[in-house]
C-alpha positions in Angstrom: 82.2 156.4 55.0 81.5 153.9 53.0 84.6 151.2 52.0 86.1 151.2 48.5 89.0 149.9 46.8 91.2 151.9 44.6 93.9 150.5 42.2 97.5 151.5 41.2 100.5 151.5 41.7 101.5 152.8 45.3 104.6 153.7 47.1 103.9 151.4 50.6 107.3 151.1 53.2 108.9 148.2 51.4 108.8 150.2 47.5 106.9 150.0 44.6 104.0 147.2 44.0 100.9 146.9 42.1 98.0 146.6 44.1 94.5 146.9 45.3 94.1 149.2 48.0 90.6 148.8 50.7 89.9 151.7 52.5 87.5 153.6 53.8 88.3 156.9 55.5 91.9 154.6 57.0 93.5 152.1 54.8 92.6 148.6 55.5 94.2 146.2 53.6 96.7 146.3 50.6 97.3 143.5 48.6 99.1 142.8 44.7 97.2 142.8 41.9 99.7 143.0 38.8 96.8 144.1 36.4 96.6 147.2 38.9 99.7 148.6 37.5 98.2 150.1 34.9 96.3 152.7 36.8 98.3 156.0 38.6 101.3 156.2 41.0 99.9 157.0 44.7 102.7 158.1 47.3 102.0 159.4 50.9 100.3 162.3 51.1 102.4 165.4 51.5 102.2 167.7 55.0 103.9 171.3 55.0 105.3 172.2 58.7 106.0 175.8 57.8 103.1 177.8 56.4 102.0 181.3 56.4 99.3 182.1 54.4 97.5 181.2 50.6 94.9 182.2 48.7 95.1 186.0 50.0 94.4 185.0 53.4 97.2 185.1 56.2 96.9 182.5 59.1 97.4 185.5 61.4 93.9 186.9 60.2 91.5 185.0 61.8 89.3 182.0 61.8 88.0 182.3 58.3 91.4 183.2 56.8 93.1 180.3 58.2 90.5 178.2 56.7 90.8 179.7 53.2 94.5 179.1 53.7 93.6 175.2 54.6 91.3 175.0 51.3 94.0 176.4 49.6 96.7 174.5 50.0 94.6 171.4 49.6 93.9 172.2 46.6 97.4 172.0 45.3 98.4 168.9 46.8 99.4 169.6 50.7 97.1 166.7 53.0 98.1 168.4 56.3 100.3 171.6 57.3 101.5 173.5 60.5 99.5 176.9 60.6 102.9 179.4 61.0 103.0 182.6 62.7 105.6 185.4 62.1 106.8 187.4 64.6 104.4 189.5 66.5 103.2 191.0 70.1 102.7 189.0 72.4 98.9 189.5 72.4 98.5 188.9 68.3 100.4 185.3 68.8 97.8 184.6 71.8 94.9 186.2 69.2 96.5 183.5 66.3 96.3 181.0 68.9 92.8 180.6 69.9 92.1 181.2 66.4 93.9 178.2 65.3 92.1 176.1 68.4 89.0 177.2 67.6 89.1 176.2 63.8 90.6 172.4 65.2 87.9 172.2 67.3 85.2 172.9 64.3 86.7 171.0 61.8 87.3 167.9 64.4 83.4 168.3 65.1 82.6 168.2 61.5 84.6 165.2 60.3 83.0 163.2 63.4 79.7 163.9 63.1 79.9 162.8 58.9 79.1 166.5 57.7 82.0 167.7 55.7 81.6 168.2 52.0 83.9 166.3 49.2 86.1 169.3 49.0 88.4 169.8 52.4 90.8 171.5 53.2 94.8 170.4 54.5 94.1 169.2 58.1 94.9 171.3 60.8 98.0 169.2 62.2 99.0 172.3 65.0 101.0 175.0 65.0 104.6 176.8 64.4 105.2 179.0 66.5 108.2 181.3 64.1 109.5 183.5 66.8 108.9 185.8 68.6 112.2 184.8 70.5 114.7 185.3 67.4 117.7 187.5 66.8 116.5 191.2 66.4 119.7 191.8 64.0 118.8 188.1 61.2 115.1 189.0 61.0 115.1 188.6 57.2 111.1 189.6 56.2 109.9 188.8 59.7 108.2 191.9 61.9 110.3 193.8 63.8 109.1 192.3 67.0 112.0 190.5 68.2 111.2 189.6 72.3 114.0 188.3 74.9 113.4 184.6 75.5 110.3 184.4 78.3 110.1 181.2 79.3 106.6 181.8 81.3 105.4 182.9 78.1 106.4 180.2 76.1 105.1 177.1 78.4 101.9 179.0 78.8 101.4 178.9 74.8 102.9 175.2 74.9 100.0 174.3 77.7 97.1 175.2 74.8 98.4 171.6 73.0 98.4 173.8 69.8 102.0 174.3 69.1 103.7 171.5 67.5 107.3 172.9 66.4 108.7 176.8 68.0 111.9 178.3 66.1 113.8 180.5 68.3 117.4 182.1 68.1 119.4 179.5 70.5 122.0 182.8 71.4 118.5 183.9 73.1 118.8 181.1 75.3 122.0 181.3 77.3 121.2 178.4 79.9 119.6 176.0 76.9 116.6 175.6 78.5 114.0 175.7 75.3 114.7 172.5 74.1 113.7 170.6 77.5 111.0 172.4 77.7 109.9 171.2 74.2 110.3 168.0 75.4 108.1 168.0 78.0 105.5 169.9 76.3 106.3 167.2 72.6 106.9 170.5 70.7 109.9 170.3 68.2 113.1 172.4 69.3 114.0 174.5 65.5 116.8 177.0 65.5 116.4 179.7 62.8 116.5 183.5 62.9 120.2 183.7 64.5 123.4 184.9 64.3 124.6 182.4 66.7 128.0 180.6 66.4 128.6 176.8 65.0 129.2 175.8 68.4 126.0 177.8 70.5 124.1 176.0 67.0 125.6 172.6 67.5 125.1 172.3 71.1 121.0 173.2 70.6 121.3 170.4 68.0 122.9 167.8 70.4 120.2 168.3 72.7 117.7 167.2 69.6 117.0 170.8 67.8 115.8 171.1 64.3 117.0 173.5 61.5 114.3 175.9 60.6 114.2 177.0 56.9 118.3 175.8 56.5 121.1 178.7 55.3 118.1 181.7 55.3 117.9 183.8 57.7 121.2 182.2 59.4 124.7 183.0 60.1 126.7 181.3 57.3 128.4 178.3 56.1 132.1 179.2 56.8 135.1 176.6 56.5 136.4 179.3 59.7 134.4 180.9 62.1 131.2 179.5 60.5 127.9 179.6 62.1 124.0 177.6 62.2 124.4 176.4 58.6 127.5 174.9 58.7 126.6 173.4 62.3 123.4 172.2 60.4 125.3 170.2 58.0 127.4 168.9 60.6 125.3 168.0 63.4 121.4 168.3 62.5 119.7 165.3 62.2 116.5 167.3 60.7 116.4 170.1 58.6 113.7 172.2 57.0 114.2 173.5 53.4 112.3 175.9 50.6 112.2 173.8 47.5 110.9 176.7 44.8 114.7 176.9 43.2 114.8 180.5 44.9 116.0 180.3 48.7 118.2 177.7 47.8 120.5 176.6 44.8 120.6 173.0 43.9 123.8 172.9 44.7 123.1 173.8 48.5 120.2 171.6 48.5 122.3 168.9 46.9 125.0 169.5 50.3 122.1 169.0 52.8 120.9 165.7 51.1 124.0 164.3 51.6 124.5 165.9 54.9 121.3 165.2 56.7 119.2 162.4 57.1 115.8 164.1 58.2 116.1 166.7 55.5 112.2 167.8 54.6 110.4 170.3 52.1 108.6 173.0 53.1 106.8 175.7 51.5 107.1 179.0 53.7 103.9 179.5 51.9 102.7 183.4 52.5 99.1 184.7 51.7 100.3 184.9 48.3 100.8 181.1 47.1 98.0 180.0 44.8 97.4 183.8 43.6 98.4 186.2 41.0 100.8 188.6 41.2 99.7 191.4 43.3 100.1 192.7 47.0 99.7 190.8 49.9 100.1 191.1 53.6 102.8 188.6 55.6 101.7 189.4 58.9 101.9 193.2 59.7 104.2 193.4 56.5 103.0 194.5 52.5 104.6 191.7 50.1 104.6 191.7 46.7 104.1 188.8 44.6 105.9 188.5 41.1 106.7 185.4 39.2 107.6 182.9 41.2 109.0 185.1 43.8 107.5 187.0 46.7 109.4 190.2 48.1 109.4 193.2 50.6 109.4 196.7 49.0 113.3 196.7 49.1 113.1 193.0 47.7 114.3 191.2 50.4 112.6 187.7 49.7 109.5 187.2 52.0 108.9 183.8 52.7 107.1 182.2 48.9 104.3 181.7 47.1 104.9 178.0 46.7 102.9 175.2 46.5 103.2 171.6 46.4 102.4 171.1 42.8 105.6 173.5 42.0 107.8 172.1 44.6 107.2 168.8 43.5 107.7 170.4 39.7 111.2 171.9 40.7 112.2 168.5 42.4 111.2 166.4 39.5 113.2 169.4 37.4 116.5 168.6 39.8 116.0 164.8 38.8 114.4 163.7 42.2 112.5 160.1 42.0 108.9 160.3 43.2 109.8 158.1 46.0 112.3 161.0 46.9 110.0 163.4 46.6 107.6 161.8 49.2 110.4 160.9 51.2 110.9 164.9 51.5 107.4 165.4 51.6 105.7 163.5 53.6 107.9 160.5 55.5 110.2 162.8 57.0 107.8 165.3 58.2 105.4 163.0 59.6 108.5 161.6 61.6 109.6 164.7 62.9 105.9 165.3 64.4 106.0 161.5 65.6 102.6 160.7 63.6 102.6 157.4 62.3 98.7 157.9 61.0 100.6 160.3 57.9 103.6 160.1 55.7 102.5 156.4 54.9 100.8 153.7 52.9 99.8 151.1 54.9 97.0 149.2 57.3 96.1 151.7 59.8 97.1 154.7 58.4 94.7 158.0 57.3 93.8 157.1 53.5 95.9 159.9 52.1 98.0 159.9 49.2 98.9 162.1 46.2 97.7 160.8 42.3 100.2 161.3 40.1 99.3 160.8 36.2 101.7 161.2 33.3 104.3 162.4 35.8 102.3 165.1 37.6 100.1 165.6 40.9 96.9 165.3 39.5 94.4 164.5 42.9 94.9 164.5 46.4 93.0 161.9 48.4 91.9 163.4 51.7 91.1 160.6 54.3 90.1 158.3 51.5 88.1 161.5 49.2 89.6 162.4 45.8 90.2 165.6 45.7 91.3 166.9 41.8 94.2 169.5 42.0 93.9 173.2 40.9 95.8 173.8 38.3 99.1 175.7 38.8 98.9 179.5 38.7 
């Protein structure tokens, strides 16, 4: 790819400065330039560890789905997400699997041999494995195919390299072996799906859990008796949470700010993000889009149809700084998965960032490719 220099004013580690950035498909160098100030903000490049679907397609589908569900979530703003399953038999998370490996392994063959096209889609940063080891009785809109915790099973799905984060029900695990296994494996350890006390939640925490999609599909915040979500607040030191103004009031969200330091957006994006209203599948499950929201026949909420543009537009709405908002985004995230290339702006680093203009997302830059955003359905 040949080098280029682009001009703004970018959100690097230190803060705000206005600069010249030389890049090619990595940054290279960034250095001030005060006239560059004129041009558009640029902050780190958002990634989404917790998606199902987009553009009609479910990741659970197959090969070409998941890649309409990378295109489409590029196209609204998202660099690089965690392909998410939902709870399933056995043999379709092992289907969903080598579907997600095969489609690395053809995109990772196109970007090195020079022969994508300008328009990508999010890169393919793993997989999220959501269940099938959660509570049968807090399934919210997943399948009813809750599974007793098998630990063969699970280390033989951590050996394809694929899975990045697993959320399990920790009551499931009565000797508290998941999260060691994670770490030997460097898969992140969420708790989500449970009905499990403060203290069973706390104690997965202490040995480095994550909070998957925090106070849904959880026993409560309780000032007695209380159970994940309170734990969460008390002891988590990361924390996923569904920024469409739906799952969660700004009040709550407001509580885990404070509360917890690796607090980070996510989407729970289903096949219906970036579409119309209209019926959509979640998995084995019928959804039904409308408005903002996306539901089960007996309106339970099922997962969203949010993308980055609107979560970024219900931030800004809360009164979020852009340099919050990629701190939500995009730094945190790309902590939690340990990948230094993402999350930010600086020498050595993926060139990937998000344009804003006139206070909105208006073009993602996909390893140094601008990409103009879709706009919002």
């Amino acid at each position: 790819m040949t080098q280029q220099e682009t001009r703004g004013r970018w959100l690097g580690p230190d803060g705000w400065f206005n600069g010249v950035c030389t890049h090619d498909s990595i940054v290279q160098e960034l250095r001030e330039d005060d006239d560059a100030g004129k041009g558009p903000l640029f902050i780190p490049a958002p990634l989404d560890l917790h998606v199902h679907g987009g553009g009609g397609a479910d990741v659970m589908q197959g090969d070409a789905a998941l890649r309409t569900v990378l295109e489409t979530h590029a196209a609204h703003g998202t660099a690089g997400l965690l392909a998410t399953s939902v709870t399933a038999p056995f043999e379709a998370i092992e289907e969903f699997l080598a579907s997600a490996g095969r489609v690395r392994r053809e995109l990772e063959a196109s970007a090195s041999s020079g022969k994508a096209d300008g328009k990508s889609g999010s890169h393919l940063l793993g997989v999220h494995l959501e269940g099938p080891f959660i509570s049968p009785g807090k399934l919210g809109a997943q399948p009813n195919y809750p599974a007793p915790l098998d630990m063969q099973r699970l280390e033989s799905w951590f050996k394809t390299g694929l899975v990045r984060v697993i959320t399990y029900a920790p009551e499931l695990d009565e000797k508290q072996l998941v999260p060691g296994l994670c770490k030997r494996y460097n898969v992140r350890a969420q708790i989500g799906h449970t009905l499990c006390s403060w203290a069973t939640a706390a104690a997965a925490m202490l040995q480095g859990a994550g909070v998957t999609h925090l106070y849904n599909a959880m026993s409560p915040v309780l000032h007695r008796d209380g159970g994940a979500a309170v734990a969460a607040l008390a002891y988590a030191s990361h924390a996923e949470i569904i920024t469409d103004g739906i799952h969660v009031d700004k009040a709550a969200f407001d509580a885990a700010r404070r509360a917890i330091d690796g607090l980070y957006s996510i989407t729970d994006a289903t096949a219906a993000a970036g579409m119309p209203d209209g019926q959509y599948q979640l998995g084995s499950l019928s959804i039904d889009k409308v408005g903002h929201r996306v539901v089960l026949p007996d309106g339970t909420l099922a997962g969203s149809c949010l993308t980055q543009q609107r979560s970024m537009q219900v931030l800004r709405g809360w009164g979020l700084s852009w340099e919050q908002i990629a701190q939500l985004s995009s730094v945190v995230p790309a902590q939690w998965l340990q990948r230094d290339d993402y999350g930010r702006i600086a020498p050595g680093a993926r060139a990937c960032w998000l344009e804003i203009n006139n206070d909105e997302p208006e073009a993602l830059w996909l390893d140094g490719t601008r990409q103009t955003l879709e706009t919002l359905p």
